[in-house]
C-alpha positions in Angstrom: 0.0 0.0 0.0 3.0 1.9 0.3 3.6 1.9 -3.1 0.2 2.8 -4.1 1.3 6.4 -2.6 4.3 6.9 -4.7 5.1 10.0 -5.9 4.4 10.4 -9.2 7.6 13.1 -9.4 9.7 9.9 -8.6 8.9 8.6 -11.9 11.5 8.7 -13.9 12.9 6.0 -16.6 16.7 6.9 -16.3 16.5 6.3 -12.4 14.9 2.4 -13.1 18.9 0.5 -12.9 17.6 -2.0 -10.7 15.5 -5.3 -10.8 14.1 -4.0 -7.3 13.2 -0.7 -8.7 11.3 -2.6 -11.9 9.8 -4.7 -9.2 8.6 -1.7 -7.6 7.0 -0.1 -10.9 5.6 -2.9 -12.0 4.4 -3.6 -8.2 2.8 -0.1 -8.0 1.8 -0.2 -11.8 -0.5 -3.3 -11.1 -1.7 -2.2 -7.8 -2.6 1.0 -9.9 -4.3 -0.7 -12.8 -6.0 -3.1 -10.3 -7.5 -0.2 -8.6 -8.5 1.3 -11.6 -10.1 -2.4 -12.8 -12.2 -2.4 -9.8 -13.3 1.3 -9.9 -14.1 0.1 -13.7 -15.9 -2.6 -12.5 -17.7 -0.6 -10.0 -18.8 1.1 -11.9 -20.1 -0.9 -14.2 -21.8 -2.2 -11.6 -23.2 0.6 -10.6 -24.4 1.3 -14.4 -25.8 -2.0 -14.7 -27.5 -1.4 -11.5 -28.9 2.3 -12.9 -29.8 0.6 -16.1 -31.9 -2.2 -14.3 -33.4 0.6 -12.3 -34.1 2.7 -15.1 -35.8 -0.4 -17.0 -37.7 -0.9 -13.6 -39.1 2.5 -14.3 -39.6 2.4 -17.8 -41.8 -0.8 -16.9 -43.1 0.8 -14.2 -43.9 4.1 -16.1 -45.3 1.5 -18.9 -47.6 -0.7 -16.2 -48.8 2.9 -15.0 -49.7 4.0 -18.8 -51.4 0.5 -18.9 -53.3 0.8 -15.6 -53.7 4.8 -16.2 -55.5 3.4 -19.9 -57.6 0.6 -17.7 -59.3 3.2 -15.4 -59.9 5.9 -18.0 -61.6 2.1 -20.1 -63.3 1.3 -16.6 -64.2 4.8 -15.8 -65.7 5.2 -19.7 -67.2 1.9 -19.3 -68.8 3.0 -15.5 -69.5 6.1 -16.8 -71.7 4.6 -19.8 -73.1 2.1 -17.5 -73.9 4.5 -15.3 -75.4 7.2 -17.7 -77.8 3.8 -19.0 -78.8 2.9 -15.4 -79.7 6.9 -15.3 -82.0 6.8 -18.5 -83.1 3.3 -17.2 -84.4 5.0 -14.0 -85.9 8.0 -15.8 -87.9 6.3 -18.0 -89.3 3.8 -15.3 -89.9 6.4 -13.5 -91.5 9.0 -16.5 -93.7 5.6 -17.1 -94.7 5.4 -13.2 -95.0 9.1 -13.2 -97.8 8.4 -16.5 -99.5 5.6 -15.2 -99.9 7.8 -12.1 -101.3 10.2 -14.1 -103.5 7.4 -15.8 -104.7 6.5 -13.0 -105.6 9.7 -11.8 -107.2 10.5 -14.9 -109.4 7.0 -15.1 -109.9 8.1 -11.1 -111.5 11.6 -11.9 -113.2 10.3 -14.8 -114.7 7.6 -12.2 -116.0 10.4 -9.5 -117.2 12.5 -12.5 -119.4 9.8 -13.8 -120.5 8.7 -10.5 -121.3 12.5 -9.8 -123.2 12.7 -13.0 -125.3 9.6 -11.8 -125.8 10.8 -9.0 -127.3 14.1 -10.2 -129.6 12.6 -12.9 -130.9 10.4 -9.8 -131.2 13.5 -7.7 -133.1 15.4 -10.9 -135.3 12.8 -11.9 -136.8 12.1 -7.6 -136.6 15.9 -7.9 -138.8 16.0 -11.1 -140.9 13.0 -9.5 -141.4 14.7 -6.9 -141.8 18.2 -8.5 -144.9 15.7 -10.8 -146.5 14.5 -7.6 -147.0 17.5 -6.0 -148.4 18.9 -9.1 -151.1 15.9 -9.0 -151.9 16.3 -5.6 -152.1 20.2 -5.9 -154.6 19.5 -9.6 -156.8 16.8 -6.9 -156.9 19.4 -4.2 -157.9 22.5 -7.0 -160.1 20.3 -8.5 -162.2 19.2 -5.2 -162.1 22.9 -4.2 -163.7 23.2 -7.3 -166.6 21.0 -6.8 -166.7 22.1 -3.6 -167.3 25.1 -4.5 -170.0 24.1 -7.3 -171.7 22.5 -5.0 -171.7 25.6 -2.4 -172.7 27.6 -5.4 -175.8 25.0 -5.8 -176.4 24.6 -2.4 -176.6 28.0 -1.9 -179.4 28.7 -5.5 -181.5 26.0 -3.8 -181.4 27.5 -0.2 -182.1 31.1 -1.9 -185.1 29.9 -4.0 -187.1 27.8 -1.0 -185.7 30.9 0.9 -187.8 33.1 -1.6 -191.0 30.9 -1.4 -191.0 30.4 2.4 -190.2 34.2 2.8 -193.3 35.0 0.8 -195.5 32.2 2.5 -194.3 33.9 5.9 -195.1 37.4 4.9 -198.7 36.3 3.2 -199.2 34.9 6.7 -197.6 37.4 8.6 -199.9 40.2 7.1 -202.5 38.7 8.3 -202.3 36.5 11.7 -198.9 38.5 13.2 -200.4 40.8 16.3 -199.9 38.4 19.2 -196.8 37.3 18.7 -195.2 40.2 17.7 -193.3 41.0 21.6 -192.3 37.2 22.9 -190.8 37.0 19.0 -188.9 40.3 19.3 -187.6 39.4 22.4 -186.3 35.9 21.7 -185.3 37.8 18.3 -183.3 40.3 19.6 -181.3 37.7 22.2 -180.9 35.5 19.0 -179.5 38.5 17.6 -177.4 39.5 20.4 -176.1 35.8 20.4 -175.3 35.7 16.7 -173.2 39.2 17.3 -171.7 37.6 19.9 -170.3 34.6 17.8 -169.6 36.8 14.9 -167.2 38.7 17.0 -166.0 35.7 18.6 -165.5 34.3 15.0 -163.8 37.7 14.0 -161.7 37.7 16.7 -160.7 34.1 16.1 -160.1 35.1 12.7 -157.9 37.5 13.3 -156.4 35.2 15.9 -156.0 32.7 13.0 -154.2 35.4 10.7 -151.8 36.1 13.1 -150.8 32.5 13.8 -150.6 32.2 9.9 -148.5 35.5 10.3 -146.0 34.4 13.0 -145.9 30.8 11.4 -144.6 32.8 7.9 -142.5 35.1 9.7 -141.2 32.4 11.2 -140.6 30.4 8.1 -139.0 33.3 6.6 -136.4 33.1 9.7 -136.0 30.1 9.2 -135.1 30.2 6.0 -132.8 33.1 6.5 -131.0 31.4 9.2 -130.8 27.9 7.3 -129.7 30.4 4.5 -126.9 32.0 6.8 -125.7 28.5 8.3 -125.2 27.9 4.2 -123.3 30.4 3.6 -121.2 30.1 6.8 -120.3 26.5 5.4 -119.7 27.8 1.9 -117.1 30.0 3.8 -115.4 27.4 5.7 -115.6 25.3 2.9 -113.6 27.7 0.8 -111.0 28.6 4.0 -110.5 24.9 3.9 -109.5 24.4 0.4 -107.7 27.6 0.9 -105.2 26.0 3.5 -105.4 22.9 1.9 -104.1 24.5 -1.1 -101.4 26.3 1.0 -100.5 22.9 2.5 -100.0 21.4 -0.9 -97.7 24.2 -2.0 -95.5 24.0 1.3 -95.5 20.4 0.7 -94.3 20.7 -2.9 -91.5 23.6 -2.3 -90.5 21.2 0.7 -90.4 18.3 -1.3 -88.7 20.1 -4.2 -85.8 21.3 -1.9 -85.3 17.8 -0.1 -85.2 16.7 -4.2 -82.5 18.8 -4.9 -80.8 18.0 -1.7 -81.0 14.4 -2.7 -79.8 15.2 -6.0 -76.3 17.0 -4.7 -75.8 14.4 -2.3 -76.1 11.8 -5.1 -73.9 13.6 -6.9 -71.1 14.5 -4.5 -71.5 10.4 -3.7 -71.4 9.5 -7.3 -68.3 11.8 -7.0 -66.6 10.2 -4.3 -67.2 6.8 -5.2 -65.6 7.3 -8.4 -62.5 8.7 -6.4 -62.5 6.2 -4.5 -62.9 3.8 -7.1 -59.7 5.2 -9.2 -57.8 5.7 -5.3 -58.8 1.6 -4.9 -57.5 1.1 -8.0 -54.5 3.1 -7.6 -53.5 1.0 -4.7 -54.1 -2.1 -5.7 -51.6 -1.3 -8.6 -49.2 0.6 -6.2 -49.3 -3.4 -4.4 -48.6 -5.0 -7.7 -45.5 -2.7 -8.2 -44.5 -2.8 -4.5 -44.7 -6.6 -4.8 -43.1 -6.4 -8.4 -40.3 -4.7 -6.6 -39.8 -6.8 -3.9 -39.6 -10.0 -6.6 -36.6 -7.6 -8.3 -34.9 -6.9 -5.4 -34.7 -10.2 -4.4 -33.5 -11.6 -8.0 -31.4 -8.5 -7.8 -30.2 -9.9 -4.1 -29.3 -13.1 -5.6 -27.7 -12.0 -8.7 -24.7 -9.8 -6.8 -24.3 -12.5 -5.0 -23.6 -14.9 -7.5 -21.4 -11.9 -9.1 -19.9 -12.0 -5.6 -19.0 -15.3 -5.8 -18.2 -14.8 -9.3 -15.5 -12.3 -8.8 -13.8 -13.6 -6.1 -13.1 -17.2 -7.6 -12.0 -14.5 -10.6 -9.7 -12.5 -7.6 -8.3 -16.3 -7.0 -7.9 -17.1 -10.4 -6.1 -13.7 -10.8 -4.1 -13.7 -8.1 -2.5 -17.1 -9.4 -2.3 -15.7 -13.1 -0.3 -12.7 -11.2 2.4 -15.6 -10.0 2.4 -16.3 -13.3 2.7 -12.8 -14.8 5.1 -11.8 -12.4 7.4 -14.7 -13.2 6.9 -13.6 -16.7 7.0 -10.0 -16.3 10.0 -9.0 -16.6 10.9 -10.4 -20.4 7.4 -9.2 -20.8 6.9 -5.6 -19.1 7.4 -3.3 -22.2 5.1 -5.7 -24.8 2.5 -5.8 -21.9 2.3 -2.2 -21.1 2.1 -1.1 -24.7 -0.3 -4.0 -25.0 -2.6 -2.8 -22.0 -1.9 0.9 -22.8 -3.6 0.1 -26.0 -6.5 -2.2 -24.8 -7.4 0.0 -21.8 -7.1 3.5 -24.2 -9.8 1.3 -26.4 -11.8 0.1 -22.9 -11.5 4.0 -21.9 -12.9 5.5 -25.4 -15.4 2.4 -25.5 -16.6 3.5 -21.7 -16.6 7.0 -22.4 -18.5 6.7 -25.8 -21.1 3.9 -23.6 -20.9 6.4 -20.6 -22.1 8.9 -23.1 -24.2 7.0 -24.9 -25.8 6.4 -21.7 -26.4 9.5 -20.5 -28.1 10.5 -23.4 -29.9 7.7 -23.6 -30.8 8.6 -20.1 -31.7 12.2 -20.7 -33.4 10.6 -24.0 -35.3 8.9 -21.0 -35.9 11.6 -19.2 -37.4 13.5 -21.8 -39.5 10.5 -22.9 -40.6 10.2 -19.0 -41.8 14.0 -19.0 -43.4 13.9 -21.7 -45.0 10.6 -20.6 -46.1 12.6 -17.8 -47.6 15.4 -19.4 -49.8 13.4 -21.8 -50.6 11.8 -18.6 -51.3 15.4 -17.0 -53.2 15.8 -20.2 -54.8 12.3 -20.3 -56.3 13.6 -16.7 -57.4 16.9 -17.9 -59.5 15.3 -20.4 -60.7 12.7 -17.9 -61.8 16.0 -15.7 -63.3 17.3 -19.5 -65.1 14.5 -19.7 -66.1 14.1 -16.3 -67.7 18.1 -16.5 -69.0 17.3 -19.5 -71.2 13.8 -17.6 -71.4 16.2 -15.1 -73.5 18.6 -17.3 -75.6 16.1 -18.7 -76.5 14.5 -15.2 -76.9 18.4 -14.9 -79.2 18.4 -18.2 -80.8 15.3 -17.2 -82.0 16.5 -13.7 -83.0 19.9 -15.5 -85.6 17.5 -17.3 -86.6 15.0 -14.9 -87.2 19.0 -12.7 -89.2 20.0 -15.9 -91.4 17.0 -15.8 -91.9 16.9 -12.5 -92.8 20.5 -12.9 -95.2 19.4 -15.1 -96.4 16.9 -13.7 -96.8 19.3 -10.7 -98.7 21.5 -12.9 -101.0 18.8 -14.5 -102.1 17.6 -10.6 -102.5 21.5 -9.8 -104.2 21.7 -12.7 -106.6 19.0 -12.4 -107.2 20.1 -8.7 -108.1 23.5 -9.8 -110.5 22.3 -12.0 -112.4 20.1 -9.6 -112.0 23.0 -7.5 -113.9 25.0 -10.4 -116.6 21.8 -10.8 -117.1 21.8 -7.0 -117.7 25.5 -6.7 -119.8 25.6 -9.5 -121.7 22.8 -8.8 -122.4 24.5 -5.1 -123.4 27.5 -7.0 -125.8 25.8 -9.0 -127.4 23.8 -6.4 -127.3 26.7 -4.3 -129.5 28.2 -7.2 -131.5 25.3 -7.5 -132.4 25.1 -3.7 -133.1 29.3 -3.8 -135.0 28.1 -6.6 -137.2 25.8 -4.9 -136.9 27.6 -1.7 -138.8 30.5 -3.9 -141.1 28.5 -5.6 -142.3 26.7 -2.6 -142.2 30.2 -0.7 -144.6 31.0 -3.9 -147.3 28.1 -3.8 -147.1 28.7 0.2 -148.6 32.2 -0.6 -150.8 31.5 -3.3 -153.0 29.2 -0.9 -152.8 31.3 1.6 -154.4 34.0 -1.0 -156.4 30.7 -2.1 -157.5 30.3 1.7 -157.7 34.6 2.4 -160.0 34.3 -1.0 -162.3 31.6 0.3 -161.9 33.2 4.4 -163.3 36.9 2.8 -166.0 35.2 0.5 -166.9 33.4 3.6 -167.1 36.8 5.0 -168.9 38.4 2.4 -171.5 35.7 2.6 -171.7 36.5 6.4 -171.9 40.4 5.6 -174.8 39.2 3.0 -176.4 37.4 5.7 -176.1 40.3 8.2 -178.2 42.7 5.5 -181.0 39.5 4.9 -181.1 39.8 8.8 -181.6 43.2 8.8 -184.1 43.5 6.1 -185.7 40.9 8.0 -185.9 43.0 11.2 -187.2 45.5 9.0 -189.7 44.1 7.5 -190.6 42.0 11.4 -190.7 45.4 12.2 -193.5 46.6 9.4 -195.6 43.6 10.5 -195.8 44.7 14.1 -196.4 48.3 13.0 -199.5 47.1 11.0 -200.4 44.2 13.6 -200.8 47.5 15.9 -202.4 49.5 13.1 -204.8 46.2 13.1 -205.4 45.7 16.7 -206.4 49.4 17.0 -208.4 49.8 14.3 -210.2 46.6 15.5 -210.9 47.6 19.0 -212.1 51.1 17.9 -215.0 48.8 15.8 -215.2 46.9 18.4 -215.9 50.4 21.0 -217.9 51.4 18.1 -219.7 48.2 17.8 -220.7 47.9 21.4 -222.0 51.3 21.5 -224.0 50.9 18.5 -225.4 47.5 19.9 -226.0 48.9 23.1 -227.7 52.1 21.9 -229.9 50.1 19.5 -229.8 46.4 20.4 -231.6 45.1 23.5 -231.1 42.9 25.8 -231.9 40.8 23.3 -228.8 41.2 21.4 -226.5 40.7 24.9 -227.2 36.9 24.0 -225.9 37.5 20.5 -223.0 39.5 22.0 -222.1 36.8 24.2 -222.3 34.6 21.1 -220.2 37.2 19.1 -217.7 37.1 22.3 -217.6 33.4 21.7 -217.0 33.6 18.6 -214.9 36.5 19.2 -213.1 34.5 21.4 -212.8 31.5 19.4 -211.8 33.4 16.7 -209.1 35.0 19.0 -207.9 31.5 19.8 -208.2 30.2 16.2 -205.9 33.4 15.5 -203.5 32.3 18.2 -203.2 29.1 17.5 -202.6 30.0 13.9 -200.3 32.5 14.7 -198.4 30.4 17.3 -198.8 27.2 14.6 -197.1 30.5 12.2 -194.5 30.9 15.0 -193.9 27.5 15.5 -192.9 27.5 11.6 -191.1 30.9 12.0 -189.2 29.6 14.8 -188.1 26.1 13.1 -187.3 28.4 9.7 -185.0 30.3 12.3 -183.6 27.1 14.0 -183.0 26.3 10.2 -181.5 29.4 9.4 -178.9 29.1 12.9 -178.1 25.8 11.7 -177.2 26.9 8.8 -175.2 29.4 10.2 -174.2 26.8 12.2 -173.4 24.8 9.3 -171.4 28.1 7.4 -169.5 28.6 10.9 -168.7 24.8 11.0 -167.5 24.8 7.0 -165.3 28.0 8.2 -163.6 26.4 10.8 -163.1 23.1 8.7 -162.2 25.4 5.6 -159.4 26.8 8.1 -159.1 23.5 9.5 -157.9 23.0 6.0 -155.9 25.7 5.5 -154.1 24.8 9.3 -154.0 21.1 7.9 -152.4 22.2 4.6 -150.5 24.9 5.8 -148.7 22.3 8.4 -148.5 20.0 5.7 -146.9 22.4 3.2 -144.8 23.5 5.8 -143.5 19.9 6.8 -143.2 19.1 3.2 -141.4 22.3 2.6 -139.4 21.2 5.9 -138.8 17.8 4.7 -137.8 19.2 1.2 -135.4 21.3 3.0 -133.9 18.9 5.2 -133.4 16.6 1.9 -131.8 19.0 0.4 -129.6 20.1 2.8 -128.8 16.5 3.8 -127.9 16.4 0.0 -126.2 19.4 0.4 -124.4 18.1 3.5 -123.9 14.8 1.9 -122.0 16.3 -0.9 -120.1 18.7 1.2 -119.5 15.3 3.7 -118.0 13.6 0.5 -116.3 16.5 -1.0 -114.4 17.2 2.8 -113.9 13.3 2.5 -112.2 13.8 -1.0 -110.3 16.6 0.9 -109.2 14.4 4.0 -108.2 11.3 1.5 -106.2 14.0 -0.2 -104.7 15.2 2.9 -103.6 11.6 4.1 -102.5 10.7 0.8 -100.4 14.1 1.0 -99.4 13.3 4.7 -98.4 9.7 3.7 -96.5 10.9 0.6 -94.8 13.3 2.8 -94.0 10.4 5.9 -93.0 8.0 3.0 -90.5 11.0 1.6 -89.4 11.8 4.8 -88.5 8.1 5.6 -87.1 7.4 2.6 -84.7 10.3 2.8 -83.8 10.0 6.5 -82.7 6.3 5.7 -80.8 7.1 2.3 -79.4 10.2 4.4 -78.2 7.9 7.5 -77.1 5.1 4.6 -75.5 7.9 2.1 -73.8 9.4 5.3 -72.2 6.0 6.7 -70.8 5.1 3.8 -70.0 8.7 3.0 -67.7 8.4 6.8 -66.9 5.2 6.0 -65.4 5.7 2.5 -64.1 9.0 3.5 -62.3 7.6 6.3 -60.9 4.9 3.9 -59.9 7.3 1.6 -58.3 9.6 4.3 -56.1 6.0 5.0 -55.6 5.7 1.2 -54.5 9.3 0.3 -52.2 9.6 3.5 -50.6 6.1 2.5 -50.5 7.5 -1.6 -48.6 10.5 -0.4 -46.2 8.8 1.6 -45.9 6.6 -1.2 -45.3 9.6 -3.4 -42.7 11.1 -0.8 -40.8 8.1 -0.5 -40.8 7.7 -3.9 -39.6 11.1 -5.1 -37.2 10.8 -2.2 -35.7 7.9 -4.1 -35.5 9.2 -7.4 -33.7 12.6 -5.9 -31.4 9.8 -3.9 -31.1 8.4 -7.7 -30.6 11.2 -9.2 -27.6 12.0 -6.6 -26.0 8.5 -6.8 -26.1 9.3 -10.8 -24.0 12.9 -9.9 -21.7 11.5 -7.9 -21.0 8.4 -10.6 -20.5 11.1 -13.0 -17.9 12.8 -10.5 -16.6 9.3 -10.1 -16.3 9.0 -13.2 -14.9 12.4 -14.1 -11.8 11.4 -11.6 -11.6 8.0 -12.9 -10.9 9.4 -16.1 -8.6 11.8 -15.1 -6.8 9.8 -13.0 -6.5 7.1 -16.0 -5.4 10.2 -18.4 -2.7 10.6 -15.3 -1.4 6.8 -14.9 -1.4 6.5 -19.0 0.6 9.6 -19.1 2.9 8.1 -16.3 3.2 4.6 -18.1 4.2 6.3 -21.4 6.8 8.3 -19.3 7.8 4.9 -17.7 
């Protein structure tokens, strides 16, 4: 080792005079050019080993492309898939969406016909009805009719034996009427006073009677106004309902449009992730194949310096005995051997250099290849993100139309709703009409019978006042009798005076027998006369018995004529009731089975809404446990990637370094080779 520090300045040919000197040289020469050798082969080494390592990442660089071209294929393919299973879903769900709308249509068309059923039932027992009470109200004009016919009869009959018996009476009266004349006014007048009592009490149960009918159509008009009110106070509440109802149904569909597009953004930021996490997944598992790819290189590499190992030291044995050899041989040998080696190792020299050079280019060849590799992979991704923005934009497009016809289906419902809305309030109005209607036209035949029954009440009057003047002409002419019965009865007792004074100035007491006689006579004339005249009152008072019960009779057909009109009034007012309760029950039926429409609405609404809510809690709780889950995972993933990544650009600085200082290695080599080839030629 001593002689491996020689001092080149010791060199010198002229001062070699001596075998020990030669040995020396030749010693220090070979210790040199073994040196050199193993630097050489070193290096080589070293080369080989940056070659094999460079081919590792050329393959490496190559698997990447390869697995870099397998996502973007599996990401297309995914993508594709995916964008299928999109337009799969949308048009499963645009064909629920129109059987929906189907079956909502066949629905509505259902209630309307039902609806329509029901009204033709409702307007033909309304026109049945309307026809029966036409019939009974011809039966009941056409008995008043004959009733009246037959008062009309009844009433010619009583006036012409009225006539005659009148006649008879005052034939008789004129002449047999004296006698009776007081006891008949007397009974006469408290007949009379009687009948004036019962004609007031009949007035004043008349008027009675017209107040009851009064207060009964006053209130029946209340009534109705109140029913009427109570009508309109659930027409109000009707329309307050539908008014919150409608409300509720447009918070429900704003609220249901925002958890929609809270749904949607989810799904896409999960769509997002998963396909991150796919390519991270990916990513990994190829970063295992390398690592594992490596590890199978190392180890070959492991066993192949060792074989080398091995290799070069049965070489260094070998070589160690060929030195012996050369040694022995050396000296007859020295100058043919170092001109020899000076030639072989300039040629070894120029053939590293040139390789070393050729290396390096082909490494900065490499280098070059590798960057641009890496920016058409930088570009590669850039149209991956491209192409990602652009599925992005059509799952953008897509949910723009599935918004759209949702939207309109949406507007079709709202639609739909608004016009059964329409029908319903319409409908109300018109049988709101229809019951003012008949409310009017039953307030209308109500008030022609009771001008029917006022009619028949004042001809009954008139008939009464009638009676009153017979009465009175009557008294009148009772009266004349009595005056002339007076006239009579004087005039007969002055003949009488005069005939007694005549008789007893000229007649005898032979004419007292003949006035006795004449007294008989008188007498029995008297009583002839009374008992005609009581036989004439006996027939005057059955005529007036007749007349009272008559009277009687008229007072009797008054009170069943009101009797009637009581009877008919109750039983226009029940029917009238009985209309109106019908038709409010029918009102209240169809309000009952619209508020039922409204209700089923309302739960289906409510249910839609639970079954939303539901749905979106669990896909919320589901979306955000795997969300934690994968994001956790990928946490793991990226931290491991970028230690991955740091170790790995850690190496290839390390690389890069081991290359610089091989160069500088080199460099020296070189130089010192120039140095020991310039020192052998001086030699």
């Amino acid at each position: 080792m001593k002689d491996i520090n020689f001092n080149e300045k010791d060199l010198n040919i002229d001062a070699i005079n001596d075998i020990d000197t030669a040995r020396n040289a030749l010693s220090w020469a070979l210790s040199k050019i073994r040196t050199i050798s193993e630097e050489l082969i070193r290096v080589k080494q070293e080369l080989h080993e940056k070659n094999s390592q460079i081919n590792f990442l050329e393959k490496q660089i190559e698997s990447k492309n390869l697995e870099i071209a397998k996502i973007i294929k599996t990401n297309e393919e995914e993508v594709d898939a995916r964008r299928k299973s999109l337009e799969m879903e949308f048009k499963s769900k645009l064909e629920r969406i129109s059987e929906r709308e189907k079956e909502l249509e066949d629905k509505i068309s259902k209630y309307d016909e039902i609806y329509r059923t029901k009204e033709q039932k409702l307007l033909e027992d309304y026109q049945k009805r309307a026809e029966d009470l036409k019939g009974r109200w011809a039966q009941i004009e056409t008995e008043l009719w004959q009733a009246k016919q037959e008062q009309v009869l009844k009433q010619q009959e009583f006036d012409k034996i009225y006539a005659v018996k009148i006649q008879q009476e005052r034939q008789k009266m004129q002449e047999e009427f004296e006698t009776v004349k007081k006891e008949y006014e007397k009974s006469y007048n408290e007949r009379i006073k009687e009948f004036e009592k019962r004609q007031l009490e009949i007035e004043e149960e008349l008027k009675k009677r017209e107040a009851v009918i009064k207060w009964a159509k006053d209130s029946f008009q209340k009534e109705l106004e109140e029913k009427e009110k109570k009508l309109r106070e659930k027409e109000t509440e009707i329309e307050s309902k539908i008014k919150e109802k409608n409300l509720e149904m447009q918070n429900l569909t704003k609220s249901l449009n925002e958890k929609e597009a809270e749904f949607i953004s989810l799904s896409e930021v999960i769509k997002n992730r998963d396909i991150e996490i796919k390519r991270n997944q990916e990513l990994l598992s190829n970063l295992e194949d390398v690592i594992k790819t490596l590890n199978i290189e190392k180890n070959a590499l492991k066993q192949e310096k060792e074989d080398q190992i091995k290799n070069l030291l049965l070489e260094i044995d070998s070589y160690k005995n060929k030195i012996k050899e050369v040694e022995n041989e050396f000296a007859a040998k020295l100058k043919i051997a170092l001109e020899h080696e000076r030639q072989k190792y300039g040629e070894k020299f120029k053939e590293l250099s040139d390789s070393h050079k050729k290396e390096i280019a082909l490494k900065n060849e490499e280098i070059n290849f590798l960057s641009s590799n890496i920016k058409v992979l930088n570009d590669n991704i850039a149209k991956i993100n491209e192409e990602k923005k652009q599925l992005e934009d059509e799952i953008k497009n897509l949910n723009q139309v599935i918004k759209s016809k949702t939207n309109e289906f949406e507007f079709k419902i709202n639609q739909q709703r608004d016009d059964y809305e329409i029908r319903i309030k319409l409908e109300k109005e018109n049988y709101a009409i229809e019951l003012k209607n008949q409310i009017e036209n039953l307030k209308k035949t109500f008030e022609e019978r009771l001008e029917s029954k006022i009619s028949e009440i004042v001809f009954l009057k008139e008939e009464n006042k009638k009676l009153e003047i017979y009465k009175t002409e009557l008294q009148k002419e009772l009266s004349e009798m009595g005056e002339k019965l007076n006239q009579m009865k004087l005039s007969f007792e002055r003949e009488k005076q005069q005939l007694i004074e005549n008789i007893k100035e000229e007649v005898s007491e032979e004419y007292d027998i003949r006035i006795k006689a004449v007294k008989e006579e008188y007498n029995k004339n008297i009583e002839r006369m009374e008992n005609v005249y009581k036989d004439k009152l006996s027939t005057v008072k059955s005529a007036i018995a007749q007349k009272d019960e008559k009277i009687k009779e008229l007072e009797e057909k008054i009170k069943f004529a009101e009797e009637e009109k009581k009877n008919i009034s109750a039983e226009l007012e029940q029917k009238y009731k009985n209309e109106i309760k019908l038709a409010e029950g029918n009102f209240n039926n169809v309000i009952s089975s619209y508020e039922e429409k409204i209700k089923l609405f309302d739960k289906l609404l409510e249910n839609v809404k639970i079954e939303a809510e539901e749905k979106i809690g669990k896909e919320r709780e589901i979306i955000k446990k795997d969300f934690e889950r994968k994001e956790s995972s990928y946490i793991e993933q990226i931290g491991y990637l970028n230690s991955e990544k740091e170790n790995l650009n850690k190496k290839l600085q390390e690389y890069l370094e081991i290359i610089k200082d091989y160069e500088g290695k080199i460099s020296s080599i070189t130089s010192e080779k120039d140095n020991t080839v310039v020192k052998l030629s001086i030699l």
